[in-house]
N, C-alpha and C positions, 0 to 999 in steps of 0.2 A: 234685376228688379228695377224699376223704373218709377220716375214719383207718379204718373197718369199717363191717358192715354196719347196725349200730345206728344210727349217726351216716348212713348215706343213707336209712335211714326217715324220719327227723326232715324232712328236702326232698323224698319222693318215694315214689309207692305202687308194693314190687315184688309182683308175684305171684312163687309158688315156681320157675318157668320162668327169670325175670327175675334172681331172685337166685341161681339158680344158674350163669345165666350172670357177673355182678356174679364168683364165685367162684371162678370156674375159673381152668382154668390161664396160658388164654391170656388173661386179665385185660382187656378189652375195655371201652370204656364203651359203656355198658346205656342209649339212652334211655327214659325212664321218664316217666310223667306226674308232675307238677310236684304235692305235699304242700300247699303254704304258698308266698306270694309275696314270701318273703327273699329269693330269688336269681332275682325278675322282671327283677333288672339286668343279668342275665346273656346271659335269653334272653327281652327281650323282646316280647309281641304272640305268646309261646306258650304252649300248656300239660304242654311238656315240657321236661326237663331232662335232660343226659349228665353219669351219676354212672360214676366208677370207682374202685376202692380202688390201695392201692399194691402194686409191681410190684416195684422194686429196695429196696436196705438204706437209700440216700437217702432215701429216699419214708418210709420207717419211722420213721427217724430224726427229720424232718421233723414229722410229721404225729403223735409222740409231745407235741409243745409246741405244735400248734395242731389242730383238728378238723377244718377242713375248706379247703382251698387251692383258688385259681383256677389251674388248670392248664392250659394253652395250647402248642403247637409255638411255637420260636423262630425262626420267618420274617415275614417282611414279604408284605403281600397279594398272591396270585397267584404267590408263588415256592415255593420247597422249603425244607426245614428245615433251617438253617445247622447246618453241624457243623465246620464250621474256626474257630476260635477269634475270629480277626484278623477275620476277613470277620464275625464278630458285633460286633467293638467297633467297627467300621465303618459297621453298617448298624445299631446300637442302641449308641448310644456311652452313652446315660445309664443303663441298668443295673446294678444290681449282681450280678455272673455268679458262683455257686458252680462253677469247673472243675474239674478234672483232667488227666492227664499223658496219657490214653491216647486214642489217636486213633480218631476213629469213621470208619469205613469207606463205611456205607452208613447214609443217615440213612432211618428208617421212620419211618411215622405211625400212632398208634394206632389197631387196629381199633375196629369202631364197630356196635354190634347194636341191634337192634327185634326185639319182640314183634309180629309180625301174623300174626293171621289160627291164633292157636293156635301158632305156633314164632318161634323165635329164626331172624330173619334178617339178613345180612351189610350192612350199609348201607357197608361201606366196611371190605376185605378187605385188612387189611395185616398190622400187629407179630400174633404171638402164629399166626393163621391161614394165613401166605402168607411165605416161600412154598409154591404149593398145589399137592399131587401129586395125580394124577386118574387113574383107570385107564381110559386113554384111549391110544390108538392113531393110525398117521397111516404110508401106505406110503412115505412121505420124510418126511425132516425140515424141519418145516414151524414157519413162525417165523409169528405173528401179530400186527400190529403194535400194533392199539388207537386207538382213538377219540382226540377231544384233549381235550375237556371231563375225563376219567379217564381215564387213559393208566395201561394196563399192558402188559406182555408175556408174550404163552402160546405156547411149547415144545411142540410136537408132533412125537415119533417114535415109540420103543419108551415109553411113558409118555408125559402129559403133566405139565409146571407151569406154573403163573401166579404172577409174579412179584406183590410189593403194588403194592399203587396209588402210581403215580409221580406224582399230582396234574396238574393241566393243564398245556397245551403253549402259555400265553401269556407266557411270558416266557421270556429267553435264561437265566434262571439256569435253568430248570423243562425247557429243551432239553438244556442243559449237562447235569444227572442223570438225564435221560431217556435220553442217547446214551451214558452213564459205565454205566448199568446195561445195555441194549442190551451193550455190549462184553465186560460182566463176564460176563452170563448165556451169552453167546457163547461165547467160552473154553472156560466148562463145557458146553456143550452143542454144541458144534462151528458151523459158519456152516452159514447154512440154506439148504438147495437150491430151495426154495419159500417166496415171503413174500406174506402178504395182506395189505391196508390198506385203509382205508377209499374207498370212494366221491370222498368230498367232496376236488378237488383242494387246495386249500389248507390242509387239515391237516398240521402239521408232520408229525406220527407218518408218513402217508400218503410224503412227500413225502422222509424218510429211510429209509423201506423200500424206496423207488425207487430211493435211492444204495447198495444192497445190491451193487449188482452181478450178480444173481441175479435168477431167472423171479419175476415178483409175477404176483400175481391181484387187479382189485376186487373188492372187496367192498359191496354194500349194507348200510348200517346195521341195518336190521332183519332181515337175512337173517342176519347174523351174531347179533343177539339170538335169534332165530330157532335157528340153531344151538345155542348154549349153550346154549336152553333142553332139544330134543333129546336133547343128550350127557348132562344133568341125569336127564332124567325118564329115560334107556334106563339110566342104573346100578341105578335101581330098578324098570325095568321093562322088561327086554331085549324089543325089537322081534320080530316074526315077521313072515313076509308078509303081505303087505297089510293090512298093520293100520296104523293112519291117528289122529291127532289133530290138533286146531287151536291156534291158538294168538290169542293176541290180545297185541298189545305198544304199550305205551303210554310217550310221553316224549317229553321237549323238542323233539327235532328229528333229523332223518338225511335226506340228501338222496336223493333217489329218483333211479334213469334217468331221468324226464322233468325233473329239475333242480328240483322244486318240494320242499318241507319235509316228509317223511311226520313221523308221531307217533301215531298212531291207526289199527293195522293189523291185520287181520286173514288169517289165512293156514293154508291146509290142505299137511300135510305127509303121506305117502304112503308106508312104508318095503316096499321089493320088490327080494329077493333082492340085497342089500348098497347100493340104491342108496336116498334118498330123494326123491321127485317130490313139490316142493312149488306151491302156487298163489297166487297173491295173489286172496282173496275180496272183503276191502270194505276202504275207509279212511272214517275219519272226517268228514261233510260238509266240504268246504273254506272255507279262510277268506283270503281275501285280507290279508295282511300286508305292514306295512314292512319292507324288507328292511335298515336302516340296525342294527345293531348296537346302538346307543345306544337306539333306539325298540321293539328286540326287547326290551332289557332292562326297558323301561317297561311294568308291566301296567294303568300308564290308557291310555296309547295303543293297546295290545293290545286293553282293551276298549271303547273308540271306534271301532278301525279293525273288532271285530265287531258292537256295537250297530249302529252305522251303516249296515253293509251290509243287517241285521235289519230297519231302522227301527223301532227299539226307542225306545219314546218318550225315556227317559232318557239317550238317547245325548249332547246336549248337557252334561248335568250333569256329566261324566266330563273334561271337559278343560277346560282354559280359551281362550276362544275362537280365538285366533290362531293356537293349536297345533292345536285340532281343523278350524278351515278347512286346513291346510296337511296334514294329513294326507287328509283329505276330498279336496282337490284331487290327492294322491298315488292314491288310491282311484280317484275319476274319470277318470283320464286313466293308470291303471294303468302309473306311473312310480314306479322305486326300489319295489317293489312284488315278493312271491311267493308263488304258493297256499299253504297250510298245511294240512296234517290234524292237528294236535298236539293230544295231549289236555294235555299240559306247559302250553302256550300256551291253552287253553281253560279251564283252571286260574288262571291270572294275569288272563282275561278276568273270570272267575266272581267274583275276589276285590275287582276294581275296580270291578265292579257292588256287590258288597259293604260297600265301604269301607274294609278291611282289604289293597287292594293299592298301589302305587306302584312306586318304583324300585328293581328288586331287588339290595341290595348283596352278596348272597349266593344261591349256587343256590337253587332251589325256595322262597324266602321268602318270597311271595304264598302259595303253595299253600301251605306247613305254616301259617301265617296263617289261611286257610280253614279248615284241617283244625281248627285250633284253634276256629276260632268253631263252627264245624258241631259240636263235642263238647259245648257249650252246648245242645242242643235233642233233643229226642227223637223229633222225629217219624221214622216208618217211610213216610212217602209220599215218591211219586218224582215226577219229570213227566214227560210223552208223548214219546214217539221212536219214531222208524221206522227196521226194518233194509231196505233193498231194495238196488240196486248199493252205495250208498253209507248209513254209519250218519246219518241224519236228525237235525240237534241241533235245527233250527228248531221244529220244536213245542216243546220243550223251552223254547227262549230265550221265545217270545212267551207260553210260559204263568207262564213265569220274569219278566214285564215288571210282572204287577198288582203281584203278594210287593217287587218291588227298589223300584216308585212308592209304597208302604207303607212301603215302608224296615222288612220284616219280616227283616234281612238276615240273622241266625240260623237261620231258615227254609230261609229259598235255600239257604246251604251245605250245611245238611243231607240236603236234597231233591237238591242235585245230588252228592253222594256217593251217595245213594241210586239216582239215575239213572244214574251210569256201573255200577253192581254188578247191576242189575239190564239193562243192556245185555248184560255178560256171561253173565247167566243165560239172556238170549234167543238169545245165540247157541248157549252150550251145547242148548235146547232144540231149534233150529234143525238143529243138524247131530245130537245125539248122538252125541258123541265125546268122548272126554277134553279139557278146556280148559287151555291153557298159560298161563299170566301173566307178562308179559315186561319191561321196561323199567322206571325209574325210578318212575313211578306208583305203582306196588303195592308200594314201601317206604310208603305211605300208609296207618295201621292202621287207620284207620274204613273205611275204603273195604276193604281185607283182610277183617277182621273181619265188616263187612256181607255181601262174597260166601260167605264161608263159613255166615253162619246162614241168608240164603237160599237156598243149592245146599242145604241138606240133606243129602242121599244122592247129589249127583250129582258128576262126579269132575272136580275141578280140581286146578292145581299152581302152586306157585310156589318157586322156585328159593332154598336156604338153605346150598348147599354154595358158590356164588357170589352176591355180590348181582345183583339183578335187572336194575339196569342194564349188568350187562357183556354182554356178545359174542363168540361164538369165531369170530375174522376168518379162518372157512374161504369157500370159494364153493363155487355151481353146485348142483344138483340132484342131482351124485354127493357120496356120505358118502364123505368124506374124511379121518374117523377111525372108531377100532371100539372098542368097550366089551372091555375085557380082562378 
């Protein structure tokens, strides 16, 4: 946090888009590419920084006797932001806490924007933005439960809202304010006669929408991205019959029917006479992955378990041996083991060929890593890919094998930001139809930015009224909300 706008020049270059979001009302931090490597302690192995000015008369007060503070939520990793007092000098006994007497209700976490691709996008819909009213419709009231990795909650009847982002559902403090606002929002919004939830059984979110007591529906992960992106594009661009766009949705992981990891989907949506007939077109070549949690989180085992299947000469070079036999024999013998289409997970592959991936102690941290090296280099070339049932990454990797045995690894990231963007462009060429951009991916602004200077004229979208990773956890092929 920074005392004005003078003082976040000195760390960081805004453009006029950038500082005016920096200025608004809803006071958001802005990330911004990184000025100067003062605050490389902050964040790094990046070349961006999250600058925000102050919000309350604290923050004023504050920030008159010093320029610039490290400002941080007060939780411990993977929980929620403590707002009971006790339960702070509990879990951070050695602090010294400026309080007060007035009780907080609901603890929020600050909203969080990017510049891609030409607009301010939501990277993380909370204080200031959310909660979010949508004029959105639904003939019951219909409650949506939310992912766990971002868990939030969307209200759908006579309007819709989305609640902020509740943070993940891996701890019992993080279930505890999941089910506390679940209750709250409830009240106000009565209990819902229809609840959706994710796919994947052992999502908490999933797995307390069942204890509704009430009709649920699954939902597949990207069908629900899939939606939102829909509900998005129809407010600015109401549907008629048979008019049709695609979509393409990119991110970590959503479990499919066939129980394997999509992440790289594409899919034609249909709208005729109130209903949408959508198709699944292509996923992302598969990749056989560990299914162990601990080794998902690793993007050198990510990129051993895809060199390998490649026979990508460098494949030994990425692990050290006893971990890459033991994965190797996981691979062979297709135990502990699940397909993957993830462009998230081909990301963390891409970065450990690089050198710039390991164990991710934080989401996307390999990829903005990439992203970051990839903004070192200028080329505009891509490498080879085939769209047929499935997107073809395999030329791509074997042509990507001379550049990573040169160790030109600036190169590669560039080139393969360039290859995912220009995959888009082939689809869009492919069908002609409007292009959707869907999932956590395309919070990625080179890769943003690149599909926008090569579409030119031709018409894509990507979602700024939500961020791109969220989901409206509707199902099925009937529109089961209406643009008001």
């Amino acid at each position: 946090m920074v005392a004005n706008t003078q003082e976040a020049l000195k760390g960081v270059y805004l453009s006029p888009l950038e500082l005016k979001a920096l200025r608004s009302k809803e006071a958001p931090i802005v990330l911004a590419q990184k000025k100067t490597n003062l605050y490389d302690h902050l964040a790094p192995n990046l070349d961006t920084l999250g600058v925000l000015l102050p919000y309350t008369a604290l923050h004023h007060l504050v920030l008159q006797k010093v320029r610039a503070i490290v400002f941080t939520s007060a939780n411990l990793k993977g929980e929620p932001i403590i707002t009971d007092f006790k339960e702070l000098q509990a879990k951070l006994p050695h602090l010294c806490v400026l309080t007060h007497n007035r009780p907080i209700l609901h603890g929020i976490d600050d909203s969080v924007v990017r510049l891609v691709a030409g607009q301010m996008r939501l990277v993380r819909l909370a204080r200031g933005f959310a909660p979010l009213h949508l004029p959105l419709s639904a003939p019951k009231n219909t409650l949506g439960m939310g992912g766990h990795n971002k868990a939030n909650l969307c209200f759908i009847h006579r309007g819709c809202l989305v609640t902020p982002e509740l943070s993940g559902l891996s701890s019992t403090e993080s279930c505890g304010r999941y089910q506390q606002a679940l209750n709250f929002y409830t009240k106000l919004y009565h209990k819902p006669e229809i609840v959706g939830i994710d796919l994947h059984p052992r999502y908490l979110s999933s797995q307390i929408g069942k204890a509704q007591n009430t009709h649920f529906r699954e939902v597949q992960h990207h069908h629900a991205h899939l939606h939102a992106l829909l509900a998005e594009w129809g407010l600015k661009h109401p549907f008629k019959d048979r008019q049709a766009v695609i979509a393409f949705i990119c991110d970590g992981f959503g479990l499919s029917q066939a129980k394997s990891l999509w992440g790289g989907e594409v899919f034609l949506a249909t709208y005729n006479k109130g209903h949408f007939h959508t198709k699944h077109l292509h996923s992302l070549q598969a990749t056989l992955l560990p299914s162990s949690e601990v080794l998902l989180k690793d993007s050198n085992s990510i990129g051993y378990a895809l060199a390998c299947q490649h026979n990508l000469a460098f494949a030994p070079l990425l692990l050290e041996p006893t971990k890459a036999q033991n994965i190797a024999t996981l691979l062979a013998k297709q135990i502990a083991t699940i397909p993957s289409t993830s462009v998230g997970r081909l990301f963390d592959a891409v970065a450990s060929f690089c050198k710039v991936g390991g164990l991710n102690t934080y989401e996307a941290q390999s990829a903005m890593q990439l992203e970051s090296l990839a903004n070192t280099h200028n080329s505009t070339d891509a490498y080879p890919f085939a769209i047929q049932q499935d997107i073809l990454i395999a030329p791509m990797l074997k042509a990507m094998e001379a550049d990573i045995l040169a160790e030109r690894y600036a190169l590669v990231a560039k080139k393969f930001h360039n290859t995912l963007a220009h995959i888009a462009l082939s689809l869009s060429m492919r069908y002609s139809l409007p292009l959707l951009l869907g999932g956590g991916v395309f919070l990625n602004r080179l890769l943003g930015d690149t599909i926008k200077e090569i579409f030119k004229k031709r018409v894509f979208f990507l979602p700024a009224l939500l961020p791109p990773q969220m989901g409206l956890w509707l199902w099925g092929k009937r529109i089961l909300w209406q643009i008001r």
